[in-house]
N, C-alpha and C positions, 0 to 999 in steps of 0.2 A: 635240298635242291629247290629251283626254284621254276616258273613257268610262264612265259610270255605268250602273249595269246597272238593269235595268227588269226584268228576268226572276224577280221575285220568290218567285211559287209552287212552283217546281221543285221546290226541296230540301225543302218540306213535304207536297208529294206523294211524291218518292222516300218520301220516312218514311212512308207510307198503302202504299209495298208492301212494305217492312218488317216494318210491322205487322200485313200481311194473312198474313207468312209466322209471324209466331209465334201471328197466331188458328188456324192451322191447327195449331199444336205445342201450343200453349196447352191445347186438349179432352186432350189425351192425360194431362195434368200435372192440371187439376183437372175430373174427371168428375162427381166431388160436388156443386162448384156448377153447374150446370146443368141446368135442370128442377124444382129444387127449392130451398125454402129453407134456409141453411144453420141449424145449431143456434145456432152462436157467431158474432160479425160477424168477416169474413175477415181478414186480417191482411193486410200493403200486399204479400207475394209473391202471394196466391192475389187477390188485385185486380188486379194486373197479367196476370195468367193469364186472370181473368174475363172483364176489357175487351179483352182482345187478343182473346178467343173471338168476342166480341162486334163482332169487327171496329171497335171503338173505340180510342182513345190513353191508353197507362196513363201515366199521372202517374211522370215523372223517376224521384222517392224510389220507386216503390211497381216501377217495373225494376230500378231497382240490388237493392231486394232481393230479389225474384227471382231476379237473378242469384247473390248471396248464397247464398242459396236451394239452388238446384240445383252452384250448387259444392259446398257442403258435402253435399248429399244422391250426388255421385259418387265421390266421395270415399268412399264406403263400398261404394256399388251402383256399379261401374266400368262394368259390362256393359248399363246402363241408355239402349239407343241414343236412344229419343223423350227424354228428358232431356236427352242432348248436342245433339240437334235443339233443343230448346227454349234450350237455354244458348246455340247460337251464334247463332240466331236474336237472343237478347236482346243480344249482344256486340254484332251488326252495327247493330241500331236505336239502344245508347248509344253506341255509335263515331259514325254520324250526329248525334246530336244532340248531344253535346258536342265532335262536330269532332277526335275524337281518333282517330287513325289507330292507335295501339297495339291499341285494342280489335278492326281486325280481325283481322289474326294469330291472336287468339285466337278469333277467331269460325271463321275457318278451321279451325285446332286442332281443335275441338267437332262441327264440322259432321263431317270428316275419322274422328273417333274413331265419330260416329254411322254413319255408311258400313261401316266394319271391323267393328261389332258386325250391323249388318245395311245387308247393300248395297244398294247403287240397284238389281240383279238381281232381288231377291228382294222389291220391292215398298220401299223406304225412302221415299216420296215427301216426307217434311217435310224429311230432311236435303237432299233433293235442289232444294226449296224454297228452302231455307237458302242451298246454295251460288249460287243464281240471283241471291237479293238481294246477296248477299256481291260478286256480280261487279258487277250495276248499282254497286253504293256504291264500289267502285272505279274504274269508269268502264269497264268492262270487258264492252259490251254484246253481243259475238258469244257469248261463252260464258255472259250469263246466258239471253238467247235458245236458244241450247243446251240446257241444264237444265231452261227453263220451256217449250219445246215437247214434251221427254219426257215431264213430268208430266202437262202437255196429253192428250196420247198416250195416256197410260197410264188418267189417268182427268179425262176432258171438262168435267164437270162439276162439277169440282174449282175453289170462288170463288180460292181461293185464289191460284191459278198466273196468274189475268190480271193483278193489278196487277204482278208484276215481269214480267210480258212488256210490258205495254203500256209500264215503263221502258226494259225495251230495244230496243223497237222504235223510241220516240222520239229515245234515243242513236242509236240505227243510220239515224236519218232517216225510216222508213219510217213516215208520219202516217197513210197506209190502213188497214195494218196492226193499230196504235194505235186507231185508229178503231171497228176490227172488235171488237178484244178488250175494248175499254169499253162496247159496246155488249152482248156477250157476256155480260160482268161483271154488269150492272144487269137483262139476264135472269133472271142464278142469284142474285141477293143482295141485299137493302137493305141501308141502313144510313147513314150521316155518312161513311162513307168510299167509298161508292161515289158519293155524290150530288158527293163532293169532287172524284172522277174523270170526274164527265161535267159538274163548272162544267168543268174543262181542259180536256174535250173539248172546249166550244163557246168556248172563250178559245180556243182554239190555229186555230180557225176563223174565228175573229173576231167569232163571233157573242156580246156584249158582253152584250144584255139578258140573257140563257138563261142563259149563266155564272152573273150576279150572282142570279138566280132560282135555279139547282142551290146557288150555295154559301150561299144563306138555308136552302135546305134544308138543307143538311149541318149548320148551326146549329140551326136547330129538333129534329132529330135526335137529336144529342148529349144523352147522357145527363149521363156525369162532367163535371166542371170543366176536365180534359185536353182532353176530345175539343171540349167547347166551346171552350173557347179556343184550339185550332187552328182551325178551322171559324171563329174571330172573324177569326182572322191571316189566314187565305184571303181572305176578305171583304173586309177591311180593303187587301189587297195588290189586289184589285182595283180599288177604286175610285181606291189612287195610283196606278195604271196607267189609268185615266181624266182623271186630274187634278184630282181631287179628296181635295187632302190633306187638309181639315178633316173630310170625310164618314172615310175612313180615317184618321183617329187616333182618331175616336170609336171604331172597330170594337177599333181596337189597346188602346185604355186599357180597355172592358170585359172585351177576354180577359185583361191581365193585373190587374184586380181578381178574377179567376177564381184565374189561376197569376201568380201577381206575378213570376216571373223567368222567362218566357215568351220565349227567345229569340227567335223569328221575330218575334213582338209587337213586341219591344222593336228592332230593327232596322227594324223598318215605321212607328213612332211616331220612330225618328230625323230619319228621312227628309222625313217628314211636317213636323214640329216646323220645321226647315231649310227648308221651302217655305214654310213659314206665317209666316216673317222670325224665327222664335224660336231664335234662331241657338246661346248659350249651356247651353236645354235640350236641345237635337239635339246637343252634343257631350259632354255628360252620358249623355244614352241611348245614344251610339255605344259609349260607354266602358264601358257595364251589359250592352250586348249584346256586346260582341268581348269581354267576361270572359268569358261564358256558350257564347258559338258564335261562335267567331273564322273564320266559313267566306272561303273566296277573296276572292269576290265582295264582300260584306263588307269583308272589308278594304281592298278597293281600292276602295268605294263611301267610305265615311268618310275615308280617304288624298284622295280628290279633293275632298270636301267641305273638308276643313284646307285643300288647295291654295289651293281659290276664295277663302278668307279668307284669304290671304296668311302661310299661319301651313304654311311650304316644311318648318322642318325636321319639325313633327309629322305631314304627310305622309308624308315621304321615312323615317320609323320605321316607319310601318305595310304603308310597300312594300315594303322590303327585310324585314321579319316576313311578308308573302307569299312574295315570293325562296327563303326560308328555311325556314318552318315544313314543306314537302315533303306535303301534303296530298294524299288520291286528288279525282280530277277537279277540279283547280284551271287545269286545260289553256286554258281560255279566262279566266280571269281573268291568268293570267300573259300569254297573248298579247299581251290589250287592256294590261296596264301593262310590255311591251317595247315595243307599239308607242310609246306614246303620253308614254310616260317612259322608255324606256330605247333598248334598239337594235331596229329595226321588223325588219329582216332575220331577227334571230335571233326576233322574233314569229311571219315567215311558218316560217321552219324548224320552230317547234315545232307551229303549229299545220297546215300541211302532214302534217307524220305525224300527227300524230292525226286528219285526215281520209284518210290512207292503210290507218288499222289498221280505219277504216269508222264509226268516230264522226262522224256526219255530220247532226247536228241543225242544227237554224235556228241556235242560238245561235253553232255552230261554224263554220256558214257565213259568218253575219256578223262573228264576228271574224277567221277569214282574210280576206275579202275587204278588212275594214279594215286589215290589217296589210300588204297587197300594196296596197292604195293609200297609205298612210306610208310605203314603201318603193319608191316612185315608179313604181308599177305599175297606173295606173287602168283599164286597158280591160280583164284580166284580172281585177281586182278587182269589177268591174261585175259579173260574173258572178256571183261567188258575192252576190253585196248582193244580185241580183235574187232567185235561189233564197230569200235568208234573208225576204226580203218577200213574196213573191208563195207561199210557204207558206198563209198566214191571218194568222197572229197579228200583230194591230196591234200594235206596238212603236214607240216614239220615237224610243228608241235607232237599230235598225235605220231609221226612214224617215231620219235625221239623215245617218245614214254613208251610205246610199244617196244622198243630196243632192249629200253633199261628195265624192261620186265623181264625179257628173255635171257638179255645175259643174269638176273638174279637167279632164272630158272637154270642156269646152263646151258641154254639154247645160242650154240656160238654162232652156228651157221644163219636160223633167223634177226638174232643180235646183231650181228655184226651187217644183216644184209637192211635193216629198218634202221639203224645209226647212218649208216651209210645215205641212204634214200633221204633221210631226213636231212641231209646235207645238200645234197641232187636238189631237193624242193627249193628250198630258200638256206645257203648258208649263212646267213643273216638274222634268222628265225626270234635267237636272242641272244643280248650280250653276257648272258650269265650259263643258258645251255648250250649254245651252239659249239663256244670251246670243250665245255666237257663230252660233246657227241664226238670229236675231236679226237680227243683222251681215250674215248671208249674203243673207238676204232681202231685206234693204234696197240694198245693196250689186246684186242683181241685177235692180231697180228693177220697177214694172209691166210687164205683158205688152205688145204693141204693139198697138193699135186695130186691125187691119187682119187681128187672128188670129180663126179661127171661134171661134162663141162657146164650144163644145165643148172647144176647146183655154184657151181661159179660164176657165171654171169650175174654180174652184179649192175650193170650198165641198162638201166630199162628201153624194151624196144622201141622201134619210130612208133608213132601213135598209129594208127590207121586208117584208113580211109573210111567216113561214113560207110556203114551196111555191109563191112566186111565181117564182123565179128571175128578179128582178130587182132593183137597187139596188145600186152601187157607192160606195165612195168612192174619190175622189181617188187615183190612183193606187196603189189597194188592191184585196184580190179583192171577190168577189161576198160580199153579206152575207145569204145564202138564208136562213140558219134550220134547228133540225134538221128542222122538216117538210116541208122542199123532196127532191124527189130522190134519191134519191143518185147521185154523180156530178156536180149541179149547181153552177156556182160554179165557184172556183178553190181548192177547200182541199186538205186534204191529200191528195196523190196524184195531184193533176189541175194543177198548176205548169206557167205559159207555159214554152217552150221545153224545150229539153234542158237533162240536169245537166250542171255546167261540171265541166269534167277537174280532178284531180288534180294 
């Protein structure tokens, strides 16, 4: 079997705390724009400088030179430490977005050289900034949580320091956490990138309308053509996580008449294209997007898409160019294409330790638990499927592999009610599982007349109104709303049961 990822926003929010760490290096670099107008129109380093301050997305061209920029400006001034802060800050964000893992070394470098001119002791708080996102973008969330609670520490009130904690909280599993510090965040800051932070809030809740309302915000917001067209991409990746791929490509073809090579755009309009039967332009855009950001995920979403169309070998290119290219956090896209194409065992082995080094997000739950069910281990596998659902976040993906655990277990009635759901979410999810959710369905025929009706209802209820603490769906948590409670519902922090062991 195989597994198309639905997880789409991540990696465009990782980039939003990225960026939050070089608005914070950014003031240091151009103080002149700021408060006033300049004499002369800025040139694409001190726009990058601008829009980062501004807690906005500087356009590709306008960081590279940037980084340009302050290479050649260190190069004279060695001892210039907010410089090397702002330099590895800018390595870490074009390492993310063009998916090139050379750039962080050097981001490390930068950060490192910023330290030695003046240390974390002595008050450094951007490099230390720096080093927080450098570890998120590696996958390396105990030690960016490290670095981003010192800054924390050191000074509160600091916007900056919450978007790479709230990434490494959500690495390290802990959604409350997450929770706290995005709410912290839109205290101390506006802007298109915090409004980007609290749509995930309420997606990772499952709270669906709120989301799509925060990331209209984040679009209205946006000032440059960068920031908008991420803010489209956001959008647009929600609504094909609804199942609606015509409303997301609209969202995707305006952001890239903004930035025409828009990689998240251009990935999200793949996808889209492919559900919408436009089979030939989806593997045109797969081919403009994996030129641009060839991330994991990614490649093994397009690998299974060739699959579906019986076109094995230019699949089996794109998987073994995963195998290969050695990318930071590709940890669960390798899993899901050993379980699913290659050896399931060596899926659970790898993704086992990476929930033993404490990368413990939803995403990481449900691909171990899927790779110890391909390795003929369901009742152990159930566990982690439960944790990766019963989080919030409505996923397809996840209710699918939760299905086809339960029916291994004989569990017809949760089987049949999380295949089902997973169809409700998005039936478009993927063109290799979504038919066999299909298959599974049918295959496990109607309920039996004789069951309550409770246990029949398969149709999940209306959402509910903020603050009523009530409405479920189908085998899903509570959809309170941020105005319910806190505490109410089953999101993050508040998961049936205990975590399943290691």
């Amino acid at each position: 079997m195989s597994a198309m990822k639905s997880e789409n926003v991540s990696r465009t929010v990782l980039a939003c705390g990225v960026g939050a760490v070089l608005a914070a290096t950014a003031l240091l670099y151009v103080p002149e724009l700021v408060g006033r107008t300049p004499e002369r129109a800025p040139g694409p380093a001190e726009r990058a400088a601008s829009a980062a301050h501004a807690g906005a997305s500087a356009a590709l061209p306008d960081l590279v030179a940037l980084i340009g920029d302050r290479e050649r400006w260190l190069k004279v001034h060695p001892d210039d430490d907010a410089s090397w802060a702002v330099l590895g800050a800018a390595y870490t964000e074009r390492g993310l977005r063009r998916a090139d893992p050379a750039d962080l070394p050097r981001a490390e470098d930068a950060l490192k050289r910023s330290l030695a001119v003046l240390p974390a002791g002595r008050g450094n708080l951007d490099a230390q900034l720096g080093m927080a996102a450098l570890a998120n973008a590696r996958g390396d969330f105990g030690t960016a949580k490290r670095w981003g609670e010192q800054v924390r520490k050191a000074s509160p009130k600091r916007w900056s320091a919450y978007p790479v904690l709230i990434d490494a909280y959500e690495g390290l599993g802990d959604y409350k956490a997450a929770q706290k510090a995005t709410e912290t965040l839109a205290d101390l800051h506006t802007g298109p990138a915090v409004s980007a932070r609290s749509a995930r809030l309420y997606r990772n809740r499952g709270w669906r309308e709120d989301a799509g309302a925060a990331a209209l915000d984040a679009v209205a917001l946006a000032e440059s053509g960068a920031d908008k067209a991420a803010a489209l991409a956001r959008l647009g990746d929600l609504a094909w996580e609804r199942g609606e791929p015509a409303e997301a490509l609209a969202s995707y073809d305006t952001a890239l008449a903004l930035v025409r090579d828009d990689a998240p755009s251009l990935a999200g309009r793949a996808r889209s294209l492919a559900a919408l039967g436009r089979t030939e332009q989806a593997l045109h855009a797969w081919q403009a997007a994996l030129a641009r950001q060839p991330l994991p995920e990614l490649l093994l979403e397009a690998g299974e898409l060739y699959e579906s169309l019986g076109r094995d070998g230019d699949a089996r290119t794109l998987y073994e160019r995963l195998r290969t290219q050695r990318l930071p956090r590709a940890e669960v896209a390798l899993g899901l294409l050993a379980a699913d194409h290659g050896d399931p065992a060596e899926a659970v082995r790898l993704l086992r330790a990476e929930w033993a080094r404490g990368h413990r997000s939803v995403r990481v739950a449900d691909a171990l638990g899927w790779a110890l069910y391909r390795s003929g281990e369901p009742k152990e596998a159930l566990e982690y499927a439960k944790r990766a659902n019963d989080e919030g976040l409505r996923s397809a993906l996840f209710a699918y592999h939760r299905g086809e655990i339960e029916r291994a277990l004989e569990e017809g009635g949760p089987a049949r009610r999380h295949l089902a759901e997973a169809l409700r979410i998005n039936p478009y999810f993927s063109p290799l599982l979504a038919p066999r959710a299909k298959e599974a369905v049918r295959a496990l025929g109607d309920l039996p007349d004789e069951l309550p009706k409770d246990v029949r209802q398969e149709e999940p209820r209306k959402r509910a109104e903020p603050g009523t603490g009530t409405g479920t769906g189908a085998g899903t948590q509570a959809e309170t709303g941020p105005g319910s409670a806190p505490g109410s519902g089953s999101g993050p922090g508040t998961r049936a049961g205990g975590a399943p062991k290691a």
